[in-house]
N, C-alpha and C positions, 0 to 999 in steps of 0.2 A: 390615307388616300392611295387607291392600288390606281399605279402610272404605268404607262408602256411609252418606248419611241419606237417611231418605225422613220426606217434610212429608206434612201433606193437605191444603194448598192454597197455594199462593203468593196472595191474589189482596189481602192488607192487610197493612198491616206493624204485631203489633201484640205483645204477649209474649210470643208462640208462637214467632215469627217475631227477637225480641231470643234467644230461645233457641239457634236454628238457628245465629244468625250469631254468637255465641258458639261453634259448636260448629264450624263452619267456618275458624272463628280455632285452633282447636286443631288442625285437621287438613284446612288448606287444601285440599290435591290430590282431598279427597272430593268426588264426587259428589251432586247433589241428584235425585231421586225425587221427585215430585209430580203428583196428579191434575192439578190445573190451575196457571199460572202467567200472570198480568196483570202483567206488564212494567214498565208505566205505573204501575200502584198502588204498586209498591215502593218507588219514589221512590231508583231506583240502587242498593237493598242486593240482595245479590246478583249484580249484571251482570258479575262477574268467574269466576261461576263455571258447571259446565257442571251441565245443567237439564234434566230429562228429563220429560216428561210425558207423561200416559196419552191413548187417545184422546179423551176429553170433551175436550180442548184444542180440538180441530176443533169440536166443537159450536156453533150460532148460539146467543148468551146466557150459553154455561155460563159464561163467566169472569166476568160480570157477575151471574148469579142460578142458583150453583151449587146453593141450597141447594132447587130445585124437582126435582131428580136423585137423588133419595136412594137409589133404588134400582138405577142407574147405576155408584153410586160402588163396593160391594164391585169388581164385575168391573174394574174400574177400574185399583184398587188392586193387585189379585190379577194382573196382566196383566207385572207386570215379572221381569225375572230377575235373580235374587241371585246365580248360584251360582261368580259369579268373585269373589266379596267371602269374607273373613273375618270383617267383622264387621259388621253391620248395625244404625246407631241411627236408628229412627223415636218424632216430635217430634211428639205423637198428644193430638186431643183426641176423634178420631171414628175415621178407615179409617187412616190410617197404619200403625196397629199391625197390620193384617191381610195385611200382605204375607205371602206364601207362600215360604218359606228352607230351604235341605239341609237334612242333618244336621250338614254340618262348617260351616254357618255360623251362626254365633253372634247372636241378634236381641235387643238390647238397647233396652227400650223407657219413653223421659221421657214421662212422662203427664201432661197437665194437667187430666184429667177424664175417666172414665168419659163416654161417648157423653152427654150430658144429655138429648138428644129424644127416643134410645131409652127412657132410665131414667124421667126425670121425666115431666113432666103432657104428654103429646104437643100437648096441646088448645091449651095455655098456648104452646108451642113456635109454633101456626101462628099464635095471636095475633099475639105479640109479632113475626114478620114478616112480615105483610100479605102472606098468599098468596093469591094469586086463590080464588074460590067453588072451583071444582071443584078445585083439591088440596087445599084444606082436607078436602074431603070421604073425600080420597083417603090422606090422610098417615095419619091411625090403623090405614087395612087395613096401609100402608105398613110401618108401624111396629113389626106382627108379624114381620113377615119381620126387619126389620133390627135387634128385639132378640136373632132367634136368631144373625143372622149375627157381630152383636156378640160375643157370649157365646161360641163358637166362634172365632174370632178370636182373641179374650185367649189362649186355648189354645194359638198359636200363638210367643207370646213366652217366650225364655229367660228373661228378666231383667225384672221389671218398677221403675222410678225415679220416685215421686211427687213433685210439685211444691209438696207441703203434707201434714201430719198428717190436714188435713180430705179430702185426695184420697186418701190411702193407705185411709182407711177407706171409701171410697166402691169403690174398688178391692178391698178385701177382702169389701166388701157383696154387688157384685155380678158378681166373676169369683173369686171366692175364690182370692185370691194375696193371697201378703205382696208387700211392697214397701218398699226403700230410699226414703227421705226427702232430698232437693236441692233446697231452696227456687231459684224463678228469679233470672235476673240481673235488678241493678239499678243503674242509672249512678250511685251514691251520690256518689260524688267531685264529680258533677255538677251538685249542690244542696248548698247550704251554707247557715248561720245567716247570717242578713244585718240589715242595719239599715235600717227601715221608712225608702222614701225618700217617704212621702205619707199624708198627715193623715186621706186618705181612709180608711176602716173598712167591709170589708166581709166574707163569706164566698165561698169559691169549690166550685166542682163541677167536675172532669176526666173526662172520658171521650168514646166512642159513642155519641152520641142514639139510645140502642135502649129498647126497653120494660123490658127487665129491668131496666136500673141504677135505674128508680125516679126520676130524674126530679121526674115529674109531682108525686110526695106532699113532694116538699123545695119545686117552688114554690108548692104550694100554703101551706104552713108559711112560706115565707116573704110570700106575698101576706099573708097575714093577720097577723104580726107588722112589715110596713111594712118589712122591715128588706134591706139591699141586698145580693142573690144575685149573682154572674158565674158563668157556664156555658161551659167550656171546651170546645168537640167539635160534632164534625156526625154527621149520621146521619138515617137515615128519620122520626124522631121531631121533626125540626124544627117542621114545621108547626104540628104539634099541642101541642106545649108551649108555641109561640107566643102559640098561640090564648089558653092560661090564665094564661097570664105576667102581674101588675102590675107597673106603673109600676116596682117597686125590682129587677126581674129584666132583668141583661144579658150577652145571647147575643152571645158574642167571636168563635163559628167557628174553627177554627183557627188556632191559634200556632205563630210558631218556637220556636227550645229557648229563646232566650235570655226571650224573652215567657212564657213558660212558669211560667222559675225566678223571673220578676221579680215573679208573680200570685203565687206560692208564696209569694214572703217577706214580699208586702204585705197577703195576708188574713190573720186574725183566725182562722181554723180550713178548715179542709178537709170538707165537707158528701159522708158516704159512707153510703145509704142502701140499696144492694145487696148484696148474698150474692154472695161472691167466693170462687174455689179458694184464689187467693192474693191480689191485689190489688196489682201495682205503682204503679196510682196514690196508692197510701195510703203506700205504702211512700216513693215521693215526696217527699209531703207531710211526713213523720214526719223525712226526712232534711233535710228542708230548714227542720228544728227547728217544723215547724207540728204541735200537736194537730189529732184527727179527732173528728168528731160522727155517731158511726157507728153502722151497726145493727149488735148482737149477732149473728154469722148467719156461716159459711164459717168463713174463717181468718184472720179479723182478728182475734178475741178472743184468740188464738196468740201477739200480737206486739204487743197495746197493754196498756200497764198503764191501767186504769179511775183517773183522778183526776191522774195523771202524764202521762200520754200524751192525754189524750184522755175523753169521754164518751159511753156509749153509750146507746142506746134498742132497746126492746125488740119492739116494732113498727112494721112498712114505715106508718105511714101519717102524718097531719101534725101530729097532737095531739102524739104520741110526740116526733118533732122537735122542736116547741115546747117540749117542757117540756126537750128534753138543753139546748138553745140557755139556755134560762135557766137551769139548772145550771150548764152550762159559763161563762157570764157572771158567774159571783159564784166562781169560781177564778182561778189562776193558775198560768202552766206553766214550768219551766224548758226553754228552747230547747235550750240544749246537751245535757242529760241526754235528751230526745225523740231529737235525733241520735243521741246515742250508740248509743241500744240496735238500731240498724238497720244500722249500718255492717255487719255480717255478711253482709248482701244483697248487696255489692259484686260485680261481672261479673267481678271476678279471684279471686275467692273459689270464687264458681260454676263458673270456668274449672278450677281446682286442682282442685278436689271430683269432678265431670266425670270429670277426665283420667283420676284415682287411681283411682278408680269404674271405670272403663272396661278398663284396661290390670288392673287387678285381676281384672275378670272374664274379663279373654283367657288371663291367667296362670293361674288355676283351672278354666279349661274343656279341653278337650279337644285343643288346639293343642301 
């Protein structure tokens, strides 16, 4: 069976990208397809394999500020040739899925989100990453164009694989396709229950300093309850979260894995106040027997039980928080029972499911 994947950008290594190289593990000799690939970002995942990219790659910027190209990216995309592959899986959150394929090849496509810029509040979209004046101006005419291109696109996949019940529905919303359900991988093996090694008491946040995760309304929540935040991640958003940060808010910046899992087992709950497809940081956290104090919102409520797992709130802003934090303060969780129910997320799980998925639809197509 000659396979190819095609990404839509190499340029961060982040769930999209735990995906691929999952999927690379199943079928090493395949090829990778991708508008752009930042080498240096990867931090080596990848450098074993061969890597093809569109010509935005030559572009001055594109690898560092792809997302000012949006009308760039179809032809981009559209630019490669399939037609010595059998079976084609693109690992699609935007253009991937709009490759152009025969008829005898098969395009099997892991979605982790309908286009969101195209779909959602465009407005919201050039907020939250600080696009210069004039494409702000520019991105909503933008945005016509590349909902239809969108929508046409989908047209183009055999098989559609969501990455959550919340994404299948978003998927049947707005390209009217069903879709198979394969939750992403997660290194579960790689968190475990552990024994608090410090007297210290805090709560943690994991992620992107980007505007969506929300951030800003957890420290504000915790400026005003005095109570000690850690903030795990870098991103555009530093600055300004700085700026509002009290005395009990501290920003780590980057950790290795082992830093990581040692924050996991020393807080007191996991602070999740963004709308997530799926959420591997949660899912993390929940393996590594910690409850979450999360918003109701995506596809977390999929996978935490309310009282057992964790406590939710029902709006992004800091009142809400305050009041889960003291809910959740006057409970008690069992850690192991938190693990358990996540173990399913395991990357050898998602490997198996994958495969079976995959050689399934080769077997029932036209081959």
């Amino acid at each position: 069976m000659r396979i190819a994947f095609v990404h839509d950008y190499l340029v961060q290594y982040g769930g999209a990208e735990r995906v691929l190289e999952c999927l690379t593990e199943l079928y090493p000799y395949a090829p990778i397809y991708t508008i752009l690939h930042n080498k240096d970002a990867m931090h080596g995942v990848f450098e074993d394999k061969r890597i093809y990219t569109s010509y935005l790659q030559n572009f001055p910027f594109a690898r560092r500020w792809h997302r000012i190209f949006p009308l760039l990216m179809p032809p981009a995309i559209e630019q490669f040739d399939f037609s010595a592959y059998d079976v084609v899986v693109s690992d699609s959150s935007s253009y991937a899925k709009g490759i152009i394929t025969g008829p005898k090849t098969l395009h099997i496509c892991y979605m982790h989100t309908p286009m969101r810029y195209a779909w959602d509040d465009c407005q919201k979209y050039t907020r939250d990453f600080y696009f210069p004046r004039l494409i702000k101006k520019l991105i909503p005419f933008a945005m016509n164009y590349i909902r239809l291109w969108d929508k046409v696109s989908a047209d183009r996949v055999d098989v559609f694989v969501a990455n959550s019940n919340f994404v299948a529905r978003r998927i049947k919303k707005y390209y009217r396709k069903d879709s198979a359900v394969i939750h992403p991988p997660v290194d579960t093996n790689n968190f475990s229950v552990q024994v608090l090694d410090s007297n210290e008491k805090f709560f943690l946040m994991v992620g992107r300093l980007i505007a969506y995760k929300r951030h800003s309304v957890a420290i504000r929540a915790f400026n005003e309850m005095k109570l000690p935040l850690k903030i795990i991640g870098r991103g555009p958003e530093l600055k300004r979260l700085q700026k509002i940060a009290g005395p009990t808010i501290e920003f780590l910046g980057r950790v290795d894995d082992d830093e990581l899992k040692k924050h996991y087992a020393n807080c007191q709950a996991v602070i999740f106040p963004q709308e997530e497809d799926f959420g591997i940081v949660a899912i993390e956290a929940l393996a590594s027997g910690k409850p979450l104090i999360a918003f109701r919102g995506g596809d977390i409520p999929e996978h935490m039980e309310e009282g057992k797992m964790g406590v939710f709130f029902d709006k992004q802003n800091s009142e809400d928080i305050i009041d889960a934090v003291q809910r959740f303060e006057k409970l008690s969780f069992d850690a192991n029972y938190i693990r358990s129910k996540v173990l399913k997320f395991d990357r050898e799980i998602f490997k198996e499911k994958m495969k079976e998925f995959i050689e399934k639809q080769v077997l029932g197509s036209r081959f």
